[in-house]
N, C-alpha and C positions, 0 to 999 in steps of 0.2 A: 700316752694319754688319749683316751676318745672322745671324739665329738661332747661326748653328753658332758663327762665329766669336764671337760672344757667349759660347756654351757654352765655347768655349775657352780664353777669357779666365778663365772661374771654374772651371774646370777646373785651369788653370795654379798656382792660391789654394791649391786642396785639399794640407791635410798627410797624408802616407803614409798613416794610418788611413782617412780620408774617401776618398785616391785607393780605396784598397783592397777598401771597400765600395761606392764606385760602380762599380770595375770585375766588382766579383762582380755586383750588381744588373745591368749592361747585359749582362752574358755571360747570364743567366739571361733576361731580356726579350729579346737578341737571340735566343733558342735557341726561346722562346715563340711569336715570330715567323715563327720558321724553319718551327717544326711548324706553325703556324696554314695556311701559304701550299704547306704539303707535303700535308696536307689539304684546303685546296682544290683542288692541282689534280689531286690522284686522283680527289674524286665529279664533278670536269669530266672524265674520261678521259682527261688529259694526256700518261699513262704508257702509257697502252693498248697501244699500239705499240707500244714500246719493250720492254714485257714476254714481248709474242708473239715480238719477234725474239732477245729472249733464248730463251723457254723454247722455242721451234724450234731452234734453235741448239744447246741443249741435248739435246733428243732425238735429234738428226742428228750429237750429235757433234765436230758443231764448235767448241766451245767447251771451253775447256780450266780448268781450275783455278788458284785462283790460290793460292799458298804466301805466306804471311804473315810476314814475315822478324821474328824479336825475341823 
C-alpha cells in the first residue's frame, strides 16, 4: 500500500470538523508551495521570455484587454 493510499484510508475516518481543517491546512500548504516554486522560477528567469513577448506585444498593440465578466 502507498503513502497516499494510506492517507486515504485516514482521511476517509476524519468527521466533517477534522475533514474541514485539513482541508483548510492543505489549501493553505498547497498555495505555500505554489509561491515557493513561483519564486523559484522567476530568479532562474523562467518567465523571461514570456514577459518580453508580452510586454512587445503590448507596445506594438497587439495585445488586447481582457474584460472580466462578474
Amino acid at each position: 500500500m502507498t503513502k497516499v493510499q494510506k492517507l486515504e484510508q485516514e482521511i476517509i475516518k476524519l468527521d466533517r470538523k477534522d475533514l474541514s481543517t485539513l482541508r483548510e491546512w492543505f489549501r493553505k500548504y498547497d498555495s505555500d508551495e505554489w509561491d515557493k516554486q513561483i519564486e523559484k522560477d522567476i530568479k532562474e528567469h523562467r518567465f523571461d521570455s514570456i514577459a518580453e513577448k508580452a510586454l512587445k506585444a503590448h507596445k506594438t498593440g497587439i495585445a488586447r484587454e481582457i474584460h472580466h465578466r462578474g
